[in-house]
Biopython code that builds the backbone (N, CA, C, O; Angstrom):
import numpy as np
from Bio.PDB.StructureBuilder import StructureBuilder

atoms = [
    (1, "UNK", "N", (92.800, 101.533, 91.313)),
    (1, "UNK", "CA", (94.094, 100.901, 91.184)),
    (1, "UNK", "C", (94.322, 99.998, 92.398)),
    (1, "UNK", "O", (94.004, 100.322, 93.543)),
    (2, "UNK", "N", (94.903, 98.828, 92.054)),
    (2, "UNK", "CA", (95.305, 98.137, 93.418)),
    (2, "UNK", "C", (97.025, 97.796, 93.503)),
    (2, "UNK", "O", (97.852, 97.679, 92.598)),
    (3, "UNK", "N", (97.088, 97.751, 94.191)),
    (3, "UNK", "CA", (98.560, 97.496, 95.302)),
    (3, "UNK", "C", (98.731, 95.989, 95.434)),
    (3, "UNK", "O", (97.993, 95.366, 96.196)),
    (4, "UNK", "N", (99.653, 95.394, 94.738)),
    (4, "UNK", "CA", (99.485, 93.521, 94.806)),
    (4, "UNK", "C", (101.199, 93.412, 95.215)),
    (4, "UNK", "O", (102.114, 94.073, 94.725)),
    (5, "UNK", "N", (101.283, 92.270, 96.356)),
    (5, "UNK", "CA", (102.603, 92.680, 96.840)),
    (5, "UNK", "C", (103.099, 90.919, 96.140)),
    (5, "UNK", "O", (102.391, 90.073, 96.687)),
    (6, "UNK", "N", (103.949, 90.378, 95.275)),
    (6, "UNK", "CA", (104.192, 88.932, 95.186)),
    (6, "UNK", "C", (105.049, 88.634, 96.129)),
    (6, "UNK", "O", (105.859, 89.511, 96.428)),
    (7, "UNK", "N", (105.096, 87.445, 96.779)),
    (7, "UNK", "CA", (106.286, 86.755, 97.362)),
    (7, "UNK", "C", (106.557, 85.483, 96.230)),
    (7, "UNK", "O", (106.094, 85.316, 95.102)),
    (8, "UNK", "N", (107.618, 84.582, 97.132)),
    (8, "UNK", "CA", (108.084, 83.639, 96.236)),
    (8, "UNK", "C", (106.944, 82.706, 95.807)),
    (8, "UNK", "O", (105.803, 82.764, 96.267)),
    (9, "UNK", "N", (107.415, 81.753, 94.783)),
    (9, "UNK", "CA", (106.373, 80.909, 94.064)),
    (9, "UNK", "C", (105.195, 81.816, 93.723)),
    (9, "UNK", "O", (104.087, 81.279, 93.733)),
    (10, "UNK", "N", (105.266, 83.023, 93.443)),
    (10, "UNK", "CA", (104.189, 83.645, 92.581)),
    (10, "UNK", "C", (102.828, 84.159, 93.293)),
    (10, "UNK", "O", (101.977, 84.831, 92.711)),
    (11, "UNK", "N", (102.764, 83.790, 94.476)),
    (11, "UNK", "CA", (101.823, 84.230, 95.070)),
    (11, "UNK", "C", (101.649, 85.559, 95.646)),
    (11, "UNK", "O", (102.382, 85.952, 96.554)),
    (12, "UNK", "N", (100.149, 86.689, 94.866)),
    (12, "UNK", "CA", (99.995, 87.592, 95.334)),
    (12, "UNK", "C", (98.821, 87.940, 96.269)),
    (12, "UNK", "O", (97.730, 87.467, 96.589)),
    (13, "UNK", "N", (99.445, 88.798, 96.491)),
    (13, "UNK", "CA", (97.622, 89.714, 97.293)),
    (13, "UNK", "C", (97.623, 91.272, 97.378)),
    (13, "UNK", "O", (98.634, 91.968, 97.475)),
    (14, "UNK", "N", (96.395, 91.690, 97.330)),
    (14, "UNK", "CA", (96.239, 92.635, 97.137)),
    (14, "UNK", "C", (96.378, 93.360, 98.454)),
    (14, "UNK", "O", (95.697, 92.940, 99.390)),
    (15, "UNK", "N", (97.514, 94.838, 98.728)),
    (15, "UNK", "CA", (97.782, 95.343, 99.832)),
    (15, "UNK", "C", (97.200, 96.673, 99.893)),
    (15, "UNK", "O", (97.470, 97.470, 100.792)),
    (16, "UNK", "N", (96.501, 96.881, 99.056)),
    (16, "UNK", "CA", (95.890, 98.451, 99.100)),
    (16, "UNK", "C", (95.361, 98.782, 98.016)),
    (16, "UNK", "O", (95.906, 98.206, 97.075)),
    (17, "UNK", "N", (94.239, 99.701, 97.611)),
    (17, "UNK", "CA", (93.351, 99.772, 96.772)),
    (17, "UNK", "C", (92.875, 101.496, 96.850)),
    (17, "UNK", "O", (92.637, 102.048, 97.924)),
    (18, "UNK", "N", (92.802, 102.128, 95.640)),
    (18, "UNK", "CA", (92.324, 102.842, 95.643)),
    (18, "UNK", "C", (92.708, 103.520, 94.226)),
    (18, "UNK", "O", (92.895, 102.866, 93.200)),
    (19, "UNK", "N", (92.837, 105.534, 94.360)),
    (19, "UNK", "CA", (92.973, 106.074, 92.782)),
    (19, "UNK", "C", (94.023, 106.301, 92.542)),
    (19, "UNK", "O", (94.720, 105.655, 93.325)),
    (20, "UNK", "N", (94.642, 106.895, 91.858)),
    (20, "UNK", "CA", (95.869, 107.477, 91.682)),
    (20, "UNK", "C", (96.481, 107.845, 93.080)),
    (20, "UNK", "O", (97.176, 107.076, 93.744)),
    (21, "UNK", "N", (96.131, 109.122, 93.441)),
    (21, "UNK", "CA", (96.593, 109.890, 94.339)),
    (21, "UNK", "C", (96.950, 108.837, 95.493)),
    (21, "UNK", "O", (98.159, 108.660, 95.637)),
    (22, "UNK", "N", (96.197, 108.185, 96.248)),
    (22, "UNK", "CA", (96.399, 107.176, 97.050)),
    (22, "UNK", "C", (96.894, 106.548, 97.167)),
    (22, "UNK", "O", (97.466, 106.311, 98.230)),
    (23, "UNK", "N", (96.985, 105.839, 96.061)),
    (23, "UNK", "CA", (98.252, 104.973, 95.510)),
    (23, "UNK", "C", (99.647, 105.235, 95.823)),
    (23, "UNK", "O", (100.490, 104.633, 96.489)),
    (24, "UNK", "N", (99.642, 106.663, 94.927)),
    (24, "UNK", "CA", (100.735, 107.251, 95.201)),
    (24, "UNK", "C", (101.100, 107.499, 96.298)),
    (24, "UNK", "O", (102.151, 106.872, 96.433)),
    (25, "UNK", "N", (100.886, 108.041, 97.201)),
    (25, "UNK", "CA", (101.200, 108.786, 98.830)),
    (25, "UNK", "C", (101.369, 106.996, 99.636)),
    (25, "UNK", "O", (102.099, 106.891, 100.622)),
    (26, "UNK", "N", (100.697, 105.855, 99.135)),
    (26, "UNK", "CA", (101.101, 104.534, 99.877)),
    (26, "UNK", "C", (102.342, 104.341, 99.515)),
    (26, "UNK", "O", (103.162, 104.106, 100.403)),
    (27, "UNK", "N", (102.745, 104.393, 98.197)),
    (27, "UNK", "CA", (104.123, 103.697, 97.466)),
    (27, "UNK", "C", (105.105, 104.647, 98.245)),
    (27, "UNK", "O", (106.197, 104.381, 98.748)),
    (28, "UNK", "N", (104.438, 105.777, 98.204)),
    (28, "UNK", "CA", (105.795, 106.658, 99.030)),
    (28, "UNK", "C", (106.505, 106.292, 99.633)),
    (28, "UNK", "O", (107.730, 106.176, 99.591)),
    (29, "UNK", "N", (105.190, 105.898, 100.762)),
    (29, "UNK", "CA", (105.395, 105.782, 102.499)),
    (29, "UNK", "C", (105.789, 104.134, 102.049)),
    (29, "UNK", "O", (106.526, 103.937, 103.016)),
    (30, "UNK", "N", (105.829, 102.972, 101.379)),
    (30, "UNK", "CA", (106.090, 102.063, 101.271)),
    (30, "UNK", "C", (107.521, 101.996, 101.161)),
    (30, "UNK", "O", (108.193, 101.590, 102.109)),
    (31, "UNK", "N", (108.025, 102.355, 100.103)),
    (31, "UNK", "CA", (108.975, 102.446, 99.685)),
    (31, "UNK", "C", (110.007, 103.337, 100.850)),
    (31, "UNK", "O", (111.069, 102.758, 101.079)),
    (32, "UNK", "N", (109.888, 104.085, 101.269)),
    (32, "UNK", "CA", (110.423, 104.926, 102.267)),
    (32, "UNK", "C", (110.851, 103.763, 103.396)),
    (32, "UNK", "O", (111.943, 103.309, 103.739)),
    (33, "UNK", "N", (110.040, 103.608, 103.640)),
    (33, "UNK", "CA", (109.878, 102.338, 104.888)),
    (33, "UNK", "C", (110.898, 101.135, 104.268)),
    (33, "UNK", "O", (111.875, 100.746, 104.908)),
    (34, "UNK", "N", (110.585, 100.671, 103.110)),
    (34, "UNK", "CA", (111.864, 99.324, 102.929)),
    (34, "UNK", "C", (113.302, 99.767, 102.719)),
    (34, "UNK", "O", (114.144, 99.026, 102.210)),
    (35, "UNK", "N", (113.605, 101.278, 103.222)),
    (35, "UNK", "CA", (114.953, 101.671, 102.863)),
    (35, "UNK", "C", (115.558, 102.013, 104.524)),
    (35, "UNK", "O", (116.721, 102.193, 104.885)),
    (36, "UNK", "N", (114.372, 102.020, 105.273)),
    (36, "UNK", "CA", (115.023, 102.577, 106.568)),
    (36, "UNK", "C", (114.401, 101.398, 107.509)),
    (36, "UNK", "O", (113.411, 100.730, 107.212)),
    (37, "UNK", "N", (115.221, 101.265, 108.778)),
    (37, "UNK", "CA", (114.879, 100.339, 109.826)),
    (37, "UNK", "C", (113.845, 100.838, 110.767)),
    (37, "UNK", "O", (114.166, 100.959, 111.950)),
    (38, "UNK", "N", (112.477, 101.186, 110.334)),
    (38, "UNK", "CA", (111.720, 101.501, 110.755)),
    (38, "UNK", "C", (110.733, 100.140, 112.240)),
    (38, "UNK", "O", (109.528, 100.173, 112.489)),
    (39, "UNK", "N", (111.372, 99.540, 112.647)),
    (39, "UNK", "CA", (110.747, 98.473, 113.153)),
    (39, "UNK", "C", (110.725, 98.751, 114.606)),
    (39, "UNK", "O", (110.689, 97.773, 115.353)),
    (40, "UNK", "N", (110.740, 99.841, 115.076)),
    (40, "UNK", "CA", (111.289, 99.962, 116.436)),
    (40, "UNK", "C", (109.776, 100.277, 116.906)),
    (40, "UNK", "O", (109.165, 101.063, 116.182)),
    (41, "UNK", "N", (109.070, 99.736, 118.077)),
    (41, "UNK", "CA", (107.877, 100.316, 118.636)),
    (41, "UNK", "C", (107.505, 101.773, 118.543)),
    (41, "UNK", "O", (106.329, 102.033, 118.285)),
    (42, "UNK", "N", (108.428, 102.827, 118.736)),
    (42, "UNK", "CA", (108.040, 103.984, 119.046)),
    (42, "UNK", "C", (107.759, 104.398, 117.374)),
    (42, "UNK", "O", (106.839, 105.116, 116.983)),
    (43, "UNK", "N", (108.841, 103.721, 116.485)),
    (43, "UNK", "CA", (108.561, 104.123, 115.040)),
    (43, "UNK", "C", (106.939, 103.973, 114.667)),
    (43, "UNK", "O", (106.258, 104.918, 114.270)),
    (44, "UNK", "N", (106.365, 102.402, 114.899)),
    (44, "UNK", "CA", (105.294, 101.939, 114.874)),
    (44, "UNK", "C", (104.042, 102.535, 115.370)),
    (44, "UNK", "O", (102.928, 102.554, 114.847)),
    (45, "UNK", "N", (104.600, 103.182, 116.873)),
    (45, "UNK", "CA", (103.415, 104.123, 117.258)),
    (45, "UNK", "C", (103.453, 105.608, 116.735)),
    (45, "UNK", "O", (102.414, 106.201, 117.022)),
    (46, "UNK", "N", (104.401, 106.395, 116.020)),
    (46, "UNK", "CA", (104.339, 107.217, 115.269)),
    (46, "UNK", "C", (103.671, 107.247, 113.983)),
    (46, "UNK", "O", (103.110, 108.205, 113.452)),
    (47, "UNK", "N", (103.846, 105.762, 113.451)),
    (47, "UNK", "CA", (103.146, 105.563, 112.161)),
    (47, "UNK", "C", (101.370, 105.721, 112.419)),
    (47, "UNK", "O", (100.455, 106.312, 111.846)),
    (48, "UNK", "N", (101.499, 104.892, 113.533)),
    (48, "UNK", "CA", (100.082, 104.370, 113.874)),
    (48, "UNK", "C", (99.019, 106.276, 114.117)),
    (48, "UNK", "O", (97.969, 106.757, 113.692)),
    (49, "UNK", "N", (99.731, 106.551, 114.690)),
    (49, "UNK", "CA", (99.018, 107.707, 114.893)),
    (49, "UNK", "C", (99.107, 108.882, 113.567)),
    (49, "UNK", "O", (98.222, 109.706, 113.338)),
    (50, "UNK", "N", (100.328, 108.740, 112.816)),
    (50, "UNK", "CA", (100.024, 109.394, 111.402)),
    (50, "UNK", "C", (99.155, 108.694, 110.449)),
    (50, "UNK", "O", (99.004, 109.160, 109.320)),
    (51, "UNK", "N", (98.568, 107.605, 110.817)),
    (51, "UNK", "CA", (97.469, 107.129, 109.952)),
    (51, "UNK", "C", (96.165, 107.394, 110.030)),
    (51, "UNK", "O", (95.197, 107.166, 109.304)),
    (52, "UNK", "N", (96.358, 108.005, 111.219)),
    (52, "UNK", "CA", (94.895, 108.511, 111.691)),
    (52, "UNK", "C", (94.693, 109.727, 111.694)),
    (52, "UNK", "O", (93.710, 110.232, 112.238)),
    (53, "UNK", "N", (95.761, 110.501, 110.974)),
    (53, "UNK", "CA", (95.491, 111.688, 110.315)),
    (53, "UNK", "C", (95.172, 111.971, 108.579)),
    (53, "UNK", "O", (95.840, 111.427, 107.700)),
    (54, "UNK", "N", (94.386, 112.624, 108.391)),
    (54, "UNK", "CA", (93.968, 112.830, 106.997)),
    (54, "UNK", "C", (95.012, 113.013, 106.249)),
    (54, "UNK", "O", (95.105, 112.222, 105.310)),
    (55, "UNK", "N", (95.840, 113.805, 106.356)),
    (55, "UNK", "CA", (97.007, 114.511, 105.408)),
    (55, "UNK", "C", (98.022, 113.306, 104.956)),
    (55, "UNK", "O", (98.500, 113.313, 103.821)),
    (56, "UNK", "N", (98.373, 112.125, 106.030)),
    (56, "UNK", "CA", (99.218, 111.369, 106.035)),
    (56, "UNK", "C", (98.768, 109.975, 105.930)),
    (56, "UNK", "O", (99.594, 109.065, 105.865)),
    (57, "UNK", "N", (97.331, 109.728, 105.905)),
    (57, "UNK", "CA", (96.558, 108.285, 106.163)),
    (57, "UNK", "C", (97.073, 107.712, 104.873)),
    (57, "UNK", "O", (97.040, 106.490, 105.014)),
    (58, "UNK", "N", (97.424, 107.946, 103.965)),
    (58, "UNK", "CA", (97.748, 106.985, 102.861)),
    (58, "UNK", "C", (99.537, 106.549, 102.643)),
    (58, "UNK", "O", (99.919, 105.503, 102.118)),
    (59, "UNK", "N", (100.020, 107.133, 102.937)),
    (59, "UNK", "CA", (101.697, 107.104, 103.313)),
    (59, "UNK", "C", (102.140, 106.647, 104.410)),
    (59, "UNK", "O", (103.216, 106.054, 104.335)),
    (60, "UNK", "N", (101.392, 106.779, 105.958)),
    (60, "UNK", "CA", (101.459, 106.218, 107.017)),
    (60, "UNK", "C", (101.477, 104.917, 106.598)),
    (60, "UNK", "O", (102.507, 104.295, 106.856)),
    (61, "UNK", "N", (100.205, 104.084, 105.755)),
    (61, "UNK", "CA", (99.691, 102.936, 105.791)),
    (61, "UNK", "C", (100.379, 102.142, 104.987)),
    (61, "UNK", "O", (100.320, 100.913, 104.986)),
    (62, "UNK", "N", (101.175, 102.959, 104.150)),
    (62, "UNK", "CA", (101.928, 102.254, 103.097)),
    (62, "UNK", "C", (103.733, 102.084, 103.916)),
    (62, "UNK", "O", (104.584, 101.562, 103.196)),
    (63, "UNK", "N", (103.989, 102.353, 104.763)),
    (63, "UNK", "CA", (105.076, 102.585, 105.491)),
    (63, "UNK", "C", (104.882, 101.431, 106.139)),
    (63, "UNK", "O", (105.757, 100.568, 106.064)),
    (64, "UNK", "N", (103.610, 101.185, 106.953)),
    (64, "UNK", "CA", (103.057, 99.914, 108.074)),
    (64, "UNK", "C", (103.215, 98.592, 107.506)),
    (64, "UNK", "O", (103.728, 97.535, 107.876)),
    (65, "UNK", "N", (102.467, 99.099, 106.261)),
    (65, "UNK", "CA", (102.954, 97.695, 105.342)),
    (65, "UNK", "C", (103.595, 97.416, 105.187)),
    (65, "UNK", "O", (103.779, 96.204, 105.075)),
    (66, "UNK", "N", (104.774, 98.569, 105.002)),
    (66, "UNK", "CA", (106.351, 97.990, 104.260)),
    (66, "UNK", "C", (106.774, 97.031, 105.698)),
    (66, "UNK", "O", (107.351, 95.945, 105.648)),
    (67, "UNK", "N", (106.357, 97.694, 106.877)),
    (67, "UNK", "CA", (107.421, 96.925, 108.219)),
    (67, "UNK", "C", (106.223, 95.436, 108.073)),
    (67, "UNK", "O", (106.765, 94.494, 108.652)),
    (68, "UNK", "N", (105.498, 95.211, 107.769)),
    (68, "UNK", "CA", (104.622, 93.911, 107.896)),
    (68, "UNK", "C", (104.513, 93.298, 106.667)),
    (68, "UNK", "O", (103.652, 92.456, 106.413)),
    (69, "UNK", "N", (105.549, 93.778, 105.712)),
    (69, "UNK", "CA", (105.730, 92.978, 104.625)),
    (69, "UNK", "C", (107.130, 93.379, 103.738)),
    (69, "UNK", "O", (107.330, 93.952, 102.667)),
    (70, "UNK", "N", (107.873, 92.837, 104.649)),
    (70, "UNK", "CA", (109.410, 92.872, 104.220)),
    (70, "UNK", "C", (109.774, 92.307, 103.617)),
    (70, "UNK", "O", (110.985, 92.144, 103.761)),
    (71, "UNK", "N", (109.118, 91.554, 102.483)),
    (71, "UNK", "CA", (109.823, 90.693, 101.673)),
    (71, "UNK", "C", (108.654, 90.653, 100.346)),
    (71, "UNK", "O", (107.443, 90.584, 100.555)),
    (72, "UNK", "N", (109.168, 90.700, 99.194)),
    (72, "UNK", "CA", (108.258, 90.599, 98.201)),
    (72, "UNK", "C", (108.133, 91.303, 97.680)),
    (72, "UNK", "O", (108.327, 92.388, 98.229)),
    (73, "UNK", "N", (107.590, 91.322, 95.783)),
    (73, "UNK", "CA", (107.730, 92.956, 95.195)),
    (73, "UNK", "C", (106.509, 92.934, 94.774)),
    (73, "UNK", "O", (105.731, 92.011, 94.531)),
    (74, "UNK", "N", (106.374, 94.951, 94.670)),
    (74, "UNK", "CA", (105.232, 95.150, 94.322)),
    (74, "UNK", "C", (105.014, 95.511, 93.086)),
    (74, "UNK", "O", (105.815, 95.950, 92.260)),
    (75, "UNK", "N", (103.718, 95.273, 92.982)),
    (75, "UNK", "CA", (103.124, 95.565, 91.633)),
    (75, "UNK", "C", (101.945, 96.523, 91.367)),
    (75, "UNK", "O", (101.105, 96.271, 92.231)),
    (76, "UNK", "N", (101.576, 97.347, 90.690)),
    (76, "UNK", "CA", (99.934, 98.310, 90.569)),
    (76, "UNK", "C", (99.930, 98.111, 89.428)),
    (76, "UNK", "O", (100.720, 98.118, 88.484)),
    (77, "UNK", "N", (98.423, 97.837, 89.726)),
    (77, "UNK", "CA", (97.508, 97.225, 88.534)),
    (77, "UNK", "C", (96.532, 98.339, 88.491)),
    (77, "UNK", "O", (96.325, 99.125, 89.415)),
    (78, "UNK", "N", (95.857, 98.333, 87.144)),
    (78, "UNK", "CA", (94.617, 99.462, 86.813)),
    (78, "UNK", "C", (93.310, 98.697, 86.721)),
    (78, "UNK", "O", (92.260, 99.295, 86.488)),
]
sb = StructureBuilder()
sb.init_structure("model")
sb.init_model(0)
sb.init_chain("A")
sb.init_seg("    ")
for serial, (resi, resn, name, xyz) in enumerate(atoms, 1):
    if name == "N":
        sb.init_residue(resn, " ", resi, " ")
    sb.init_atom(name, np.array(xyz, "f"), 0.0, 1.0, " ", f" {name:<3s}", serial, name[0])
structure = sb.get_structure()
């Protein structure tokens, strides 16, 4: 499954890739992230280091994204 984020005039790209499960635990942490003001350094280095844990590497990364891609909707494709 992939993760395609559009901005305006239609243009996408692909922000993450993988199966179900993965998917899922990114959209989490994505979605989580575009509801809260997560932009603060210390937030960033909390993320950064929950990505580099197994349990959280797919929700961390989808959170990172949301703060490095604040604008645009997403889409998953099969």
């Amino acid at each position: 499954m992939k993760v395609l984020l559009t901005i305006e005039g239609g243009f996408a790209k692909t922000i993450f890739e993988g199966d179900k499960k993965v998917v899922t635990d990114f959209l989490e942490g994505f979605q989580h992230a575009r509801k809260m003001n997560l932009e603060s350094p210390e937030v960033i280095g909390v993320l950064k280091t929950m990505s580099e844990k197994i349990d959280y590497v797919h929700w961390a990364a989808g959170a990172l994204s949301a703060i490095e891609n604040n604008k645009g909707k997403l889409e998953v494709v099969e």
